[in-house]
Each structure stands twice: as C-alpha cells, then as structure tokens.
C-alpha positions as CSV (number, residue, x, y, z in Angstrom):
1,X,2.4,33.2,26.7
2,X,2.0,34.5,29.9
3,X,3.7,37.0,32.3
4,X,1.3,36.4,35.2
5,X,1.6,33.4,37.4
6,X,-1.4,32.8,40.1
7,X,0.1,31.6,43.4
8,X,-1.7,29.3,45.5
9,X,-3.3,32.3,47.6
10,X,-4.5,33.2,44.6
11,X,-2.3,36.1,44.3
12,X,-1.5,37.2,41.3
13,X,2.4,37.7,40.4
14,X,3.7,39.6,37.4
15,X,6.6,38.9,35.7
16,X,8.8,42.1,34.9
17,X,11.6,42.6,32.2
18,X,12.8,39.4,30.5
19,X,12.9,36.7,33.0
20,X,11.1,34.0,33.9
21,X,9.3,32.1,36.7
22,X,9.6,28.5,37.6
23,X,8.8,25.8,39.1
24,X,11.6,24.2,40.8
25,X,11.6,20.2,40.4
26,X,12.1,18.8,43.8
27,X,16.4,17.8,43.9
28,X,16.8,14.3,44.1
29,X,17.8,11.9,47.2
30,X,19.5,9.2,45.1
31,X,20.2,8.8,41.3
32,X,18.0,7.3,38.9
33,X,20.1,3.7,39.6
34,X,20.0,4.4,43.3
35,X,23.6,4.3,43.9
36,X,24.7,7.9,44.2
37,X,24.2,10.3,47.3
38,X,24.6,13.3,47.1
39,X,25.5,15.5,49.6
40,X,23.4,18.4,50.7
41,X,25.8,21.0,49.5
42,X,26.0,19.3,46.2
43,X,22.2,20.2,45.9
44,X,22.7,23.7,44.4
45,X,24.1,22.3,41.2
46,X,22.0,19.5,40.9
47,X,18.3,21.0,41.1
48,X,18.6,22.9,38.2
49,X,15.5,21.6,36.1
50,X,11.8,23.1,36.3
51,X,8.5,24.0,35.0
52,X,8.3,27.3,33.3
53,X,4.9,28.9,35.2
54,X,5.3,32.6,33.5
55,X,7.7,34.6,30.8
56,X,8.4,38.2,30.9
57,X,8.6,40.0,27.7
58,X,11.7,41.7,25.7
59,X,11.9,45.1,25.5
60,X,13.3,46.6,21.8
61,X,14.0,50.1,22.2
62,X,14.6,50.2,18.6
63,X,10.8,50.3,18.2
64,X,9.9,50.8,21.6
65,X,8.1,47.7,22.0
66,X,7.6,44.2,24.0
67,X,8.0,41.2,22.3
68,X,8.0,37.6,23.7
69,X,11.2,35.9,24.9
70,X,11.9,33.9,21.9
71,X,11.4,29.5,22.4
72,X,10.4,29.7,25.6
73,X,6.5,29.5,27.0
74,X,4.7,28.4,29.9
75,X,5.0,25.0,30.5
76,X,7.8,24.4,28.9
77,X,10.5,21.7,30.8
78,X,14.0,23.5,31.1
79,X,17.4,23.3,32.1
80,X,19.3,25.5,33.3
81,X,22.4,27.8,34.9
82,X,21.6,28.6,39.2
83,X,24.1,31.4,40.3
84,X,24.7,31.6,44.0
85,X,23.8,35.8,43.5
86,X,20.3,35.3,43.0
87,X,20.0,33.3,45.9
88,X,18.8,35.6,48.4
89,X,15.8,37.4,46.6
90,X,15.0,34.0,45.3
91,X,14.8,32.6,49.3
92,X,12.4,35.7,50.0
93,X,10.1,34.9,47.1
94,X,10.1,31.4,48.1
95,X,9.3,32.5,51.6
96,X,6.6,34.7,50.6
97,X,4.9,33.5,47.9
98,X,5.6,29.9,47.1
99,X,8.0,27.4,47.9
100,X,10.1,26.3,45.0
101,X,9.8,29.2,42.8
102,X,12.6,31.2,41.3
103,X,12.8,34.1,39.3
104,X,15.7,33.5,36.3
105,X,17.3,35.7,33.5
106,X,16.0,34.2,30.1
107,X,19.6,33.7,29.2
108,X,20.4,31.4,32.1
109,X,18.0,28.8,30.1
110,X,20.1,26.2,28.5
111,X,17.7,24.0,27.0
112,X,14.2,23.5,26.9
113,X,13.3,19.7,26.6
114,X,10.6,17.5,26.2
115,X,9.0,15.5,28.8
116,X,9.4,12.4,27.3
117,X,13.1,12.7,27.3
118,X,13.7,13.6,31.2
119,X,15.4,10.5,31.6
120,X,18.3,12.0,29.8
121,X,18.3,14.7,32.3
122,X,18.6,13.2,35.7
C-alpha cells in the first residue's frame, strides 16, 4: 500500500487522512453496443470508474495509530459515488497536477472489481 502517488513531473503527491487517489477512466462516447449517446451533462454520473494510484491511511484514536483503509490498495479497479461538492478542489488538482485525477473519501468506494469483469461495468 501506498499513500504517495508520483505525478508525471515527477512530483511527489501525498495522500492525507483516509482518502484515496485515482485515476479517472476516460467517460465514454457511445455504449459498449454503440447505440446510446450520451449527452455531455450525463457525463458526471457516468465516469465513475478508475484506477486506484494511492490510499491514505485510517486514523484510530483509540490507540493513536494509522492503519490501512481496509480492501482497498493501489491498483485496485473501482466504482464508485461522484458528488458534485468535490468538484471544484478536484478541477484544481486536475489543473495542477494531472488531468483525470481525483481525490475521494474511502467510503464513496462502492466496489472494487476485477479487470476481467469490466464488461459488467460499462
């Protein structure tokens, strides 16, 4: 697990709290049969898959330690819940650091999911 992600600068970006980095998949222009459009304000509830690039850490004040976000590492394929509030801080990080990369609360994560089933997930 990891809590750093590298930018393509080579800048070095730490992850703070419990969220995560990702990867944004690119949305896409038709469906997988080709028939459906969708419209460009659509597009904020459709691109909501990605590549996980960095996980912050869970803090227990019970013990006053870190532990790792539980099921979730770097790579891992997800799904999962875009709220128009994070919008803007996500737009500057996008600006300055790399296109297509958010920042997300763990608990917007609503499944992690293999590769090799993405079909299910267009």
């Amino acid at each position: 697990m990891s809590d750093v992600y590298t930018a393509p600068d080579g800048s070095k970006i730490r992850v703070l709290g419990p969220g995560l980095l990702v990867k944004v998949d690119e949305p896409p222009k038709k469906s997988a049969s080709g028939l459906i459009h969708f419209a460009a304000d659509a597009m904020e509830h459709v691109n909501n898959k990605g590549t996980v690039v960095a996980v912050g850490r869970l803090r227990s004040d019970e013990v006053a330690v870190e532990l790792p976000i539980p099921g979730i590492k770097v790579g891992d394929r997800i799904l999962f819940v875009r709220f128009l509030a994070n919008q803007a801080s996500n737009e500057q990080m996008q600006e300055r650091i790399e296109d297509g990369l958010i920042r997300l609360n763990w608990t917007d994560v609503l499944v992690v999911y293999d590769p090799e089933d993405e079909e299910r997930f267009l």
